[in-house]
LUMNU-679110 format. One record per residue (C-alpha): residue in one letter; x, y, z. Coordinates in pm, whole numbers, padded with zeros to 5 digits, always signed. Layout:
AXYZ/...
END
This chain:
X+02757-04840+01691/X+02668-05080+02000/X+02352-05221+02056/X+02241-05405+02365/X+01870-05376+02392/X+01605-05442+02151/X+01487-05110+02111/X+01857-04993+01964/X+01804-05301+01699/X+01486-05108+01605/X+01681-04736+01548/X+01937-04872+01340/X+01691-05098+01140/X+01439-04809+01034/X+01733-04539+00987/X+01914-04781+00766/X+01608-04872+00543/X+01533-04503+00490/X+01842-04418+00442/X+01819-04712+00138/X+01565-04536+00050/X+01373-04866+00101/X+01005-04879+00195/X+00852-05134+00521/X+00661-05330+00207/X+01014-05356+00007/X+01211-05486+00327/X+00958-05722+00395/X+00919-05879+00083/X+01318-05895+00080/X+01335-06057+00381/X+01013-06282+00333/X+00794-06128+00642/X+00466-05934+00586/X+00515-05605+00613/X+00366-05593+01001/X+00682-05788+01129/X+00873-05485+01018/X+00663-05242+01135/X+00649-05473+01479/X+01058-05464+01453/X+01065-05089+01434/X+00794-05007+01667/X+01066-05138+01926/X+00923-05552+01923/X+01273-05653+01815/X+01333-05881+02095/X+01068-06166+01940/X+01300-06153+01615/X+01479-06485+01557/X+01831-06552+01454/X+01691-06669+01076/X+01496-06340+01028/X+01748-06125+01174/X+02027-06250+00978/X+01804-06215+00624/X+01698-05876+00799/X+02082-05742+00795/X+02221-05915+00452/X+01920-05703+00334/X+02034-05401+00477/X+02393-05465+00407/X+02496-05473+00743/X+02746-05675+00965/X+02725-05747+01286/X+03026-05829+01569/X+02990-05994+01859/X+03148-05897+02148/X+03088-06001+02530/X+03227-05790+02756/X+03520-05931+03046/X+03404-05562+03220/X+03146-05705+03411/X+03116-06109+03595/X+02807-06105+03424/X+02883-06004+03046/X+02631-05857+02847/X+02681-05933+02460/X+02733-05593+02258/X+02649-05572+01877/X+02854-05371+01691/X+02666-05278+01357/X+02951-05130+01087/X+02786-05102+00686/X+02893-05392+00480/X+03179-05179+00306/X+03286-05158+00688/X+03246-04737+00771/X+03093-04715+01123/X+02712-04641+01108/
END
């Protein structure tokens, strides 16, 4: 799956928890945020997330992340392609 706006980090963040059957207060405490940061995250206030909390945020969820800036455009816009740990496409 590619991602290029904050909103998309948001959907794949709250479909992955639930489908880990994982609550906001258990991600939070996992990834050492109060529990609003991750209801902030998935209310589409990704964007404000930095690099440290986002890469606790996806070890959490077992996910992996590829960069990848486009050669498309002059003015690339970096894609994230989320895959699950064990590497199947989300």
């Amino acid at each position: 799956m590619y991602i290029s706006i904050p909103r998309d980090w948001s959907n794949v963040v709250r479909d992955r928890r639930t489908d880990l059957k994982m609550t906001q207060e258990e991600l939070a405490a996992r990834v050492g945020k109060a529990r609003q940061w991750v209801v902030r995250f998935e209310s589409g206030h990704a964007g404000s997330a930095n690099i440290d909390s986002l890469t606790k945020l996806l070890a959490v969820l077992e996910l992996n992340v590829e960069v990848d800036a486009t050669d498309e455009d002059p003015d690339p816009m970096f894609m994230l392609d989320l895959d699950d740990a064990d590497g199947s496409e989300l």
